[in-house]
C-alpha positions in Angstrom: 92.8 3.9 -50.6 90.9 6.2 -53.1 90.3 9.5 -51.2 87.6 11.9 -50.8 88.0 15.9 -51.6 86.8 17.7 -48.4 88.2 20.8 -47.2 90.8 21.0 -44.7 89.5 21.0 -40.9 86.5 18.9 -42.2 87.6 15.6 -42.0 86.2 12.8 -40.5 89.3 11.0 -38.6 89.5 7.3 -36.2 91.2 9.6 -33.8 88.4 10.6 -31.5 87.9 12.1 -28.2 86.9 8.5 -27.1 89.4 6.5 -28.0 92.3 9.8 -26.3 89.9 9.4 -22.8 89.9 5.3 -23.0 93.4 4.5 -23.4 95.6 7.2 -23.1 96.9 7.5 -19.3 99.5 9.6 -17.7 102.3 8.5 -16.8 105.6 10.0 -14.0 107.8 9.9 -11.2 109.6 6.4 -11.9 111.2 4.7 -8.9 113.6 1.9 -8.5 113.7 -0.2 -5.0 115.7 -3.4 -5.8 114.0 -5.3 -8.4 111.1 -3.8 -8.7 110.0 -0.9 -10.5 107.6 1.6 -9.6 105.7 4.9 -11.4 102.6 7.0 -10.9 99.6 6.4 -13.5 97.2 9.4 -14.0 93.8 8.0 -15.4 91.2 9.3 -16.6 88.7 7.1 -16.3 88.9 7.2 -12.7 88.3 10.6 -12.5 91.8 11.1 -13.1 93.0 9.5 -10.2 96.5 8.8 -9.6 97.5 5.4 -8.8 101.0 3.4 -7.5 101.9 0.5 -10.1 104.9 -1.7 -9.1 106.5 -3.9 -11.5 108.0 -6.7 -9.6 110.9 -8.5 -11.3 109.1 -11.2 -12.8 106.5 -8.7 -14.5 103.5 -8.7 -12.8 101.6 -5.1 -11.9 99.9 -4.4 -9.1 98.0 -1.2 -8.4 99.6 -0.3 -4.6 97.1 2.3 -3.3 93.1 1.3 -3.5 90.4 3.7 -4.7 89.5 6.0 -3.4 93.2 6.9 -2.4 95.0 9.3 -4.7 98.5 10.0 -4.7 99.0 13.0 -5.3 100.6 15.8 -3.7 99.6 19.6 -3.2 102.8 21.3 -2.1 103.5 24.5 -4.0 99.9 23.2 -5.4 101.4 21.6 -8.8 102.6 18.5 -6.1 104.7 15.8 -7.8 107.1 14.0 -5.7 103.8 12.5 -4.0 105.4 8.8 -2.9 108.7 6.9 -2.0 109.5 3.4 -2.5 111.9 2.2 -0.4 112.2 -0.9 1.8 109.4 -2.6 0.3 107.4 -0.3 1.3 105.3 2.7 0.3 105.0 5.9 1.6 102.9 8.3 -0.4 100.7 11.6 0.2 96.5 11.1 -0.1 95.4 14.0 -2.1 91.9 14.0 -0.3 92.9 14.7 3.3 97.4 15.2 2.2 98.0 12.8 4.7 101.3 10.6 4.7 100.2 7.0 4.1 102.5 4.0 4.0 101.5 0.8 2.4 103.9 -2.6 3.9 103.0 -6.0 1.8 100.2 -8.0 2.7 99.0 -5.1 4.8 96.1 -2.1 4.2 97.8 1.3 3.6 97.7 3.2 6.6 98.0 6.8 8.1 101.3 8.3 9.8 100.6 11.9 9.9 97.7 13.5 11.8 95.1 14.9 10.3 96.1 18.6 10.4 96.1 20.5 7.8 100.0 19.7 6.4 101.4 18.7 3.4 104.3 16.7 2.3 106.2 15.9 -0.8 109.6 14.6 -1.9 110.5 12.4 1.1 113.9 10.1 1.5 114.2 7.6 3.8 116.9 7.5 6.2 116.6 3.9 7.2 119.4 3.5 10.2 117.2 6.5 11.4 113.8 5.1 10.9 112.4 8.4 9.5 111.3 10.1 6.2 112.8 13.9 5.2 110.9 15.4 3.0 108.9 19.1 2.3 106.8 19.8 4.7 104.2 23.0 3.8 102.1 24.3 6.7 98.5 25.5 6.2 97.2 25.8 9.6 97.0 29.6 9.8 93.9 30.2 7.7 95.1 33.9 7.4 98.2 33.9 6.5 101.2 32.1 3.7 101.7 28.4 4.4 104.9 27.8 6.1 107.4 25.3 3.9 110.0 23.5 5.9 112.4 20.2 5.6 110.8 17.8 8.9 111.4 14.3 9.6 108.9 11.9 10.2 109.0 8.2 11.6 108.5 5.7 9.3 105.2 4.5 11.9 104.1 7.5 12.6 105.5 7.8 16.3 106.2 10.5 18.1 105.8 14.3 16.6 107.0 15.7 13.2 110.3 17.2 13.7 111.6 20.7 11.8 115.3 20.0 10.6 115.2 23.1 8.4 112.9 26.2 7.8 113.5 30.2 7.2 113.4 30.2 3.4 110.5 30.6 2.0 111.2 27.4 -0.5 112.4 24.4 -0.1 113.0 21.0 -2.2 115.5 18.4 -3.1 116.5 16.9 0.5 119.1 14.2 -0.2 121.1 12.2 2.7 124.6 11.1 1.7 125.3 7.4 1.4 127.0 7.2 5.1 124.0 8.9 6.7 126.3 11.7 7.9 125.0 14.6 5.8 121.9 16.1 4.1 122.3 18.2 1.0 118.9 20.7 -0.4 117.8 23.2 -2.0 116.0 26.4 -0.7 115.3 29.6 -2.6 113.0 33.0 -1.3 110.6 35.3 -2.9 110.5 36.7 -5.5 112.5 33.9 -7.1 111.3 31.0 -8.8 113.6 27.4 -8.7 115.1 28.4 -12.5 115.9 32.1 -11.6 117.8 31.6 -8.6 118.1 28.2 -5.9 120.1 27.9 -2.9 122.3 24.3 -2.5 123.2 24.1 1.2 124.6 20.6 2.9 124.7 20.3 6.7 126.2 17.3 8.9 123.9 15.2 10.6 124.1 13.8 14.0 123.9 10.8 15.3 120.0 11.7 16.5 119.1 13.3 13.3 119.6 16.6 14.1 121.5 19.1 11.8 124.9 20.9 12.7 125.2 24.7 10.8 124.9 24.4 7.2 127.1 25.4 4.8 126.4 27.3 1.2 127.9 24.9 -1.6 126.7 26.8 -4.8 123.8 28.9 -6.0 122.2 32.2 -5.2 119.7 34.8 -6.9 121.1 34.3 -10.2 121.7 31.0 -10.5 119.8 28.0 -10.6 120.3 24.7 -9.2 118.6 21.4 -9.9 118.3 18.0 -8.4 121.2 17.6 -5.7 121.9 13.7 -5.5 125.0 11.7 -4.1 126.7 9.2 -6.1 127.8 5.7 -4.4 130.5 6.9 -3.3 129.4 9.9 -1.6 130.4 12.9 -3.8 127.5 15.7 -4.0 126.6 16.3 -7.6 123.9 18.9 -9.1 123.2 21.0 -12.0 123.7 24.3 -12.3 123.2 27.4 -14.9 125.9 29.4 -13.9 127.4 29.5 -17.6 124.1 30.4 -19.1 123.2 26.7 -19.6 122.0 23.4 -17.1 125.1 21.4 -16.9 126.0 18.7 -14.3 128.9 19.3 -11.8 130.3 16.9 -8.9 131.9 18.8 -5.4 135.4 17.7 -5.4 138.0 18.0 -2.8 139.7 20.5 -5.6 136.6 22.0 -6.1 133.5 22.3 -8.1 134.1 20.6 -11.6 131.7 20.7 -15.0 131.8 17.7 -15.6 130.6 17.9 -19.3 130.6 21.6 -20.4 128.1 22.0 -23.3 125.9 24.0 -25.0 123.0 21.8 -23.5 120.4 21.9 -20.6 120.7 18.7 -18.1 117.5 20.1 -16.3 113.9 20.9 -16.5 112.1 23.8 -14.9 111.1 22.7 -11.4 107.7 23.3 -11.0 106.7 20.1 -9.1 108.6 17.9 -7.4 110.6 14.4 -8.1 112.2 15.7 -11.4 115.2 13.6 -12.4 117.3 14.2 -15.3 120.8 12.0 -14.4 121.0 8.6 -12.2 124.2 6.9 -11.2 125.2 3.1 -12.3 128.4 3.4 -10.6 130.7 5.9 -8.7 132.3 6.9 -12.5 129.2 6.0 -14.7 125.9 8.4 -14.7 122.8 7.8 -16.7 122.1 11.4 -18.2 119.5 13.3 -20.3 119.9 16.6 -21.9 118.2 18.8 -24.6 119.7 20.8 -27.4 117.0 23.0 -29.5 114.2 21.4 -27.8 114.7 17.3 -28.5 115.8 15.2 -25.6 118.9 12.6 -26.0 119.8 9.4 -23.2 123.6 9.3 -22.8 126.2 7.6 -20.2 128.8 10.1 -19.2 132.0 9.1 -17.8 132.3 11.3 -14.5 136.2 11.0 -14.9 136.6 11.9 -18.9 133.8 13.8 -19.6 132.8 11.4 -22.4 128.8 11.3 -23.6 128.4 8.0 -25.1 124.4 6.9 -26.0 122.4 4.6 -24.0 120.3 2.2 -26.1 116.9 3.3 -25.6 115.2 5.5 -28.6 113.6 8.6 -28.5 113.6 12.2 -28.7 112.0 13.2 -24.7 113.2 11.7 -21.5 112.4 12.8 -18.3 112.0 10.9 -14.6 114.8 9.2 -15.5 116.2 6.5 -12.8 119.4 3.5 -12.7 121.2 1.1 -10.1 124.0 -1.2 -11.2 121.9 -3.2 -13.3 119.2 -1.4 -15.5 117.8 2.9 -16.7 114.5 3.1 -16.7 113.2 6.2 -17.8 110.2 7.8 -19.3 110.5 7.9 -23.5 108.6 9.2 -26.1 109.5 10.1 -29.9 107.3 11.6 -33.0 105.6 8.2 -33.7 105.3 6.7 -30.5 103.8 8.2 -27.4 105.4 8.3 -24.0 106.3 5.0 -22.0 108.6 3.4 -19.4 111.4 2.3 -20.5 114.1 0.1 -19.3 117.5 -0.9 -20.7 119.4 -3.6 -18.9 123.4 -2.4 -18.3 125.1 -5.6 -19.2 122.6 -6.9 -22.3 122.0 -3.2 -23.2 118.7 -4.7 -24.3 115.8 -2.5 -23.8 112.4 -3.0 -23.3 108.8 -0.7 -22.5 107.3 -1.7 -19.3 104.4 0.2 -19.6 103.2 3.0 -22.3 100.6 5.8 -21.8 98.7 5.4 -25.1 98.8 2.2 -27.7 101.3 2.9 -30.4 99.6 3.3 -33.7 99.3 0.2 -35.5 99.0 -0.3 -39.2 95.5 1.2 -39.3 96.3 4.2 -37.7 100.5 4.7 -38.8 99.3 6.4 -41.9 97.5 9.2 -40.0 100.4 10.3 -37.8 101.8 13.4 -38.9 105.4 13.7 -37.7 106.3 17.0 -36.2 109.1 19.1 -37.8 111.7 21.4 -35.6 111.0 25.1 -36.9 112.9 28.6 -36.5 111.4 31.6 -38.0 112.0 35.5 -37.1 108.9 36.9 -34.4 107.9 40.3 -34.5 110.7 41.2 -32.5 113.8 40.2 -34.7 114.3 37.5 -32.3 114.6 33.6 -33.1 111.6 31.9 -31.9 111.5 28.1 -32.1 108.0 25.2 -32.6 107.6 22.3 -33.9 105.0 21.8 -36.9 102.2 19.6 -37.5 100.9 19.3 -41.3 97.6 17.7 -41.6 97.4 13.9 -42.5 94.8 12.1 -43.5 94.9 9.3 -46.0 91.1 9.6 -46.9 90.6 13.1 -47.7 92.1 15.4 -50.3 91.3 19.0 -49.4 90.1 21.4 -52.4 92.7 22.4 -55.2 94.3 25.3 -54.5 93.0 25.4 -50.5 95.8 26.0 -47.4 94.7 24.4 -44.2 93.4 26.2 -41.0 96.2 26.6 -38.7 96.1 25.9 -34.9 98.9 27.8 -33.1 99.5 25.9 -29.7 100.8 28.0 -26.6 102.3 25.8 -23.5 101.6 27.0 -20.2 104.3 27.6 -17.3 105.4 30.2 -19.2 108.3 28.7 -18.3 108.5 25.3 -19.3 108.3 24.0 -22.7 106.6 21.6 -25.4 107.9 18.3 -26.9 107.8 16.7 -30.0 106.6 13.1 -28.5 103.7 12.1 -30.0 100.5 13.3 -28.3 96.8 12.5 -29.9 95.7 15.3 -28.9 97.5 17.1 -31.5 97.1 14.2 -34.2 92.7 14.9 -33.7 94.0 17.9 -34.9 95.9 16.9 -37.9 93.7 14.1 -38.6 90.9 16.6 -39.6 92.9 18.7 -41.5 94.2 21.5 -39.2 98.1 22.2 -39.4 99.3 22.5 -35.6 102.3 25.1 -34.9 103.5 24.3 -31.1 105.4 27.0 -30.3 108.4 27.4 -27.8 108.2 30.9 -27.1 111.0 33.3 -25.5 111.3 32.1 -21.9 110.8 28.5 -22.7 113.5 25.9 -21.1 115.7 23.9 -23.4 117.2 26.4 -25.4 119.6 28.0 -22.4 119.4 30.6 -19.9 119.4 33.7 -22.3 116.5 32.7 -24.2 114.8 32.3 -20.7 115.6 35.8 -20.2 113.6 36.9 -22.5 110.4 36.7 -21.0 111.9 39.1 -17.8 109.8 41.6 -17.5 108.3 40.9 -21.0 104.9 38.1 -20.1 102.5 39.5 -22.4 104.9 40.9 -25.1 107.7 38.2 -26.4 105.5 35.1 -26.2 102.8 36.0 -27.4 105.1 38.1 -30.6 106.4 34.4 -30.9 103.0 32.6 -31.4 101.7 35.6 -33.6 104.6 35.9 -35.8 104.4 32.1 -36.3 101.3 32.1 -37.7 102.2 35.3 -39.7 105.2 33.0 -41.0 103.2 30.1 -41.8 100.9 31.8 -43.4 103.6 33.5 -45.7 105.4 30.4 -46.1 102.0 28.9 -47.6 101.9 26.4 -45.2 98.4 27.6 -43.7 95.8 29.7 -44.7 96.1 33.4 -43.3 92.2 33.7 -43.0 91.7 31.1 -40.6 94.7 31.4 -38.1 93.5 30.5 -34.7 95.3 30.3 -31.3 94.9 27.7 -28.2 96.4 27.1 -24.8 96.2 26.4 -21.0 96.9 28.1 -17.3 100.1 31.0 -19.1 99.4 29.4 -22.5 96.2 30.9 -22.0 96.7 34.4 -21.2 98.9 34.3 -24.5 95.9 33.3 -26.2 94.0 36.0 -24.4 96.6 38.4 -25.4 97.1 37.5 -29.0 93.3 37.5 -29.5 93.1 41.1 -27.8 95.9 42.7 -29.0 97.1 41.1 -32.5 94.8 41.2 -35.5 96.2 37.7 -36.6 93.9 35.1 -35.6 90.0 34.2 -36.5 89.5 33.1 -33.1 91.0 30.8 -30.2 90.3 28.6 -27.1 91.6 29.3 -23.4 91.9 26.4 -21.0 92.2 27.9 -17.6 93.9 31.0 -18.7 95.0 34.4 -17.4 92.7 37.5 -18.2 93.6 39.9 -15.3 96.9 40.1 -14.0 95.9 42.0 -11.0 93.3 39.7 -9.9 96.3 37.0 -10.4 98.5 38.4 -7.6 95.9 39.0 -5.5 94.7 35.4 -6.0 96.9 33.2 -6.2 98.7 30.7 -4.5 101.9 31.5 -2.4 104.2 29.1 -5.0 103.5 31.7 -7.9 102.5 35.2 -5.7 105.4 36.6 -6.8 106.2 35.0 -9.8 105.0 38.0 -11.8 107.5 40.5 -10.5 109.9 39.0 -12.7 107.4 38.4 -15.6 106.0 41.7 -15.8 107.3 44.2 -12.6 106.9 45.0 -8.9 103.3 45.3 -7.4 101.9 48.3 -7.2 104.5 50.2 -8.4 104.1 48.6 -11.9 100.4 48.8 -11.7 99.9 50.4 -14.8 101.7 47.9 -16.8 100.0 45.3 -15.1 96.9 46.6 -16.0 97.8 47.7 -19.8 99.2 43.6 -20.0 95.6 42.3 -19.1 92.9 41.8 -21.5 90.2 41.6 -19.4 90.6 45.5 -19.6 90.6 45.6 -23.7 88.0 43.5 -24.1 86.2 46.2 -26.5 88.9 45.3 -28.9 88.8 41.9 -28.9 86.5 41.2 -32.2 86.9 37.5 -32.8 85.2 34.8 -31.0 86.5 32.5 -27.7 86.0 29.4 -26.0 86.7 29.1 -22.4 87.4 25.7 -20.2 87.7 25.9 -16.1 87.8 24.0 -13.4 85.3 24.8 -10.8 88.1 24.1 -8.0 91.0 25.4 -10.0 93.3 27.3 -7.0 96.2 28.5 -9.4 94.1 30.3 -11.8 90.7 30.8 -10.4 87.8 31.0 -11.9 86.5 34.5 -12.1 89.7 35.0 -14.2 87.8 33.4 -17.2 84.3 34.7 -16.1 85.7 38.3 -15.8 86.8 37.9 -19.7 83.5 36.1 -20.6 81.2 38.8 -19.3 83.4 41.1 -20.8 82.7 39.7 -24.5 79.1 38.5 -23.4 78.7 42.8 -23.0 79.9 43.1 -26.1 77.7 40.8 -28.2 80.5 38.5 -29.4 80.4 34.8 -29.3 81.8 33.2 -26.4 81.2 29.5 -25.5 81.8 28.9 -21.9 82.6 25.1 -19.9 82.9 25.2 -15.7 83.9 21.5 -15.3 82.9 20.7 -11.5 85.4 18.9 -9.2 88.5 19.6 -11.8 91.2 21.7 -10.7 94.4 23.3 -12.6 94.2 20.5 -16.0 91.4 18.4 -16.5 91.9 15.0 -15.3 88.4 13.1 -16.0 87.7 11.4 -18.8 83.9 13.2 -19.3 85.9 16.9 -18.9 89.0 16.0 -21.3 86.4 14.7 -24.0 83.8 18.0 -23.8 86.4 20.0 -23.8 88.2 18.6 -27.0 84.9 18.0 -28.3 83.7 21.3 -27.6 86.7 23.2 -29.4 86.5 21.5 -32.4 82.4 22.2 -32.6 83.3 25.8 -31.6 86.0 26.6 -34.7 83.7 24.6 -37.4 81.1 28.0 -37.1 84.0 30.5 -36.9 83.9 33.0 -39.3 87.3 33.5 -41.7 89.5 36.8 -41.0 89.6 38.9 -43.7 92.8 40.2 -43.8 96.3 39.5 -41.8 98.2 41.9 -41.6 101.9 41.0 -41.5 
């Protein structure tokens, strides 16, 4: 293909806003009843609706809940966790009016809550019972913090909704045992968040449903506990931190036992519901994902040995993973092909995709992928700080001899969560056009263990955004990108990094914050009760760190911000609201510096529709093309 010299960030590429909006779709919380196999799909082009697919056994899909119903959950805000298959039937929470629907075959779904102002996520069916447990969160007092409680529900709506649990200010994770004789969940108080410190309590439950006095089984302030399920047989099983990483343990008549002590996190940080990172095939035999250094493996582990043997589905991110007897279905993704659900058969250990969230590049597009590479570099504070790196790739364009690329340094939100290496086209319209991509997991990201979590205590605002600037600092001294046009992007915390590395770091030419953070003040005042005190461990107590919450907020500094900034919000965003980006653009509007500014109505914390994910991508690009070049880094 003969190949035309354009410079970097110039190119014209096949990978456009369009074709990301028209068949990309999101894709989680995977469910097994029987034969059939269910999972949520996010799509854009309804508005970003979320919709109930089963797979029945013979491979026909069929969309479960009719527009307009959503699922989609709202407790703790971030939701997940919004259905239950089980039975043959489906249970899931309307987004619109967070009532509990449940859809039987040949039958219209149907209400079985009232319509109060209640929420519900993460339910279970206790079937000899006839009733869900799940999370119920109480908004009925206007004027004060919803109320989050465990509550049982009958399956048709009968009767009233009954509190089996409440006092803590969190709950999640309500699991019955096998024999119906005990519940098992997690709980966890202010100012904790579910990867600081959990709670896992188990109670006996009577023949009526009713719970005797629970009992503490592991857990407290400083350690973390993730997804409490049963195996066949009965034996509690979780995760915990309490060696400094996520590893899986079983409750034994001898005690608690590690069952495969490594230097490895079996978990994710739990900010929605329905996360599942192991899945039994047997009493002995568990289904399994863990990360090392930020790339995902699939393994069987042998409760009894300890052995980590691998399961025969490829990739390098699983998450939502699920098994019975006969087959592991789990979500996958990998460098060149973008995420799916997958499902290997035990026996054959043939696998299969059932259903992927984007088309896989074919021959056309393969040679425009760029394939990520796992970076470590020294930040600003000594530290280790890890990414993954995107070169630009574009087999019809040659930039000028002697030219670096532009480089885009990509901040993940949370802060606590992380980034993957699973092909996304969002970063290949990046790389596709010439822009080099650095997506950085910055101190307090998950993956890498509970110390490098620590980081970010009391240190928002300082660590990650010392990560992001000193890996454009190190690109650019490794000649990998050119140190005049370093420029910084990201969403909800990602983009108060941005905010902050723009304000104060004279590193970058300029950036682009989706929903971000520009006053953390404003945030705790707010927010939403999930997050309102979130920040006390992030940055200090309120008010009596005040002044560091004040010198940690740009919105404050604006007078030495000099670059430009793009800003994207949703009109109905509750987690970051939107005077948090209109106090920053004001601010820089005052000033005299450019400053582009989107307020997408009816989107709230993401963007979900089609119209709002293509301005928006659209929109940076047009932005960066008239930024002017930096004129000096320094290092």
């Amino acid at each position: 293909m003969p190949q035309t010299t354009a410079p970097f960030g110039s190119w014209r590429s096949p990978i456009t806003s369009d074709l990301i909006v028209s068949d990309v779709i999101g894709l989680s919380d995977i469910q097994l009843d029987g034969n059939d196999t269910y999972w949520i799909e996010s799509r854009p082009t309804e508005a970003g609706r979320n919709v109930i697919v089963r797979m029945s056994a013979d491979g026909k899909l069929t969309d479960l809940n009719p527009p307009p119903l959503n699922a989609r959950s709202t407790v703790h805000e971030y939701g997940g966790g919004a259905y239950l298959a089980a039975g043959g039937s489906v249970f899931f929470s309307n987004f619109a009016d967070q009532r509990l629907y449940r859809i039987d075959p040949n039958a219209p779904p149907r209400p079985i809550t009232p319509a109060l102002r209640l929420r519900f996520a993460d339910a279970f069916l206790d079937r000899p019972r006839g009733r869900l447990i799940c999370i119920q969160e109480d908004h009925r007092q206007s004027d004060a913090q919803p109320v989050n409680t465990i509550v049982d529900i009958d399956v048709n709506g009968a009767g009233e909704i009954r509190t089996l649990v409440s006092g803590a200010d969190f709950y999640s994770s309500p699991r019955l045992s096998p024999d119906g004789a005990q519940l098992a969940w997690l709980s966890w108080d202010h100012p904790n968040m579910p990867w600081i410190g959990t709670e896992l309590w188990v109670a006996d439950v009577s023949p009526d449903g009713s719970l005797g006095a629970a009992r503490l089984i592991a857990g407290g302030p400083t350690e973390s506990i993730f997804q409490p399920e049963w195996s066949p047989g009965g034996t509690l099983h979780f995760v915990s931190d309490r060696t400094g990483w996520w590893n899986l343990y079983a409750v034994r008549q001898d005690g608690v036992k590690c069952l495969a002590p490594m230097d490895a996190e079996f978990a994710q940080a739990q900010w929605v519901f329905g996360l599942s990172c192991y899945s039994f095939i047997s009493e002995s035999q568990i289904a399994c994902t863990y990360t090392r250094q930020g790339t995902w493996e699939l393994a069987l582990l042998d409760s009894q040995t300890g052995k980590l043997s691998p399961l025969g589905i490829a990739g390098t991110d699983f998450d939502y993973l699920r098994a019975n007897a006969n087959r592991v279905v789990v979500r996958s993704g990998s460098p060149d092909v973008p995420l799916a659900v997958a499902e290997l058969d035990i026996k054959s250990r043939v696998s299969r995709t059932l259903r992927r969230s984007a088309p896989t590049p074919d021959a056309a597009l393969q040679p425009y992928i760029s394939v990520p590479k796992a970076v470590e570099y020294k930040s600003e504070d000594g530290q280790t700080a890890y990414a993954f790196l995107y070169e630009p790739k574009n087999p019809a364009f040659v930039a000028p001899a002697g030219e670096l690329p532009p480089l885009i340094v990509k901040s993940h939100g949370g802060p606590t969560g992380a980034t993957s290496n699973t092909l996304s086209f969002g970063i290949q319209y990046w790389t596709s056009r010439g822009f080099a991509v650095l997506d950085v997991n910055y101190g307090g990201s998950t993956g890498y263990g509970r110390a490098y979590r620590d980081r970010l205590a009391g240190k928002w605002g300082i660590v990650d955004l010392d990560d992001c600037a000193g890996g454009a600092t190190w690109a650019a001294a490794q000649g990998i990108a050119d140190a005049k046009r370093l420029l910084i992007t990201g969403g909800s915390a990602g983009g108060y990094t941005t905010l902050c590395a723009l304000t104060f770091r004279k590193v970058f030419s300029g950036g682009a914050s989706y929903y971000g953070i520009s006053d953390l003040e404003a945030l705790v005042r707010d927010t939403h009760k999930f997050e309102s005190h979130y920040l006390e461990g992030l940055v200090g107590p309120y008010p009596q760190a005040k002044q560091v919450y004040y010198d940690r907020s740009p919105v404050h500094f604006a007078s030495q911000l000099s670059v430009p900034v793009i800003f994207f919000q949703g009109e109905e965003d509750k987690v970051v609201p939107r005077n948090q980006a209109e106090l920053m653009v004001n601010a820089l509007r005052a000033q005299g510096l450019p400053v582009g500014y989107f307020l997408f109505a009816g989107e709230q914390h993401g963007f979900r529709r089609s119209e709002n994910i293509k301005r928006a991508l659209d929109g940076e690009l047009s932005f960066y093309a008239f930024l002017p070049v930096r004129s000096e880094l320094r290092f």
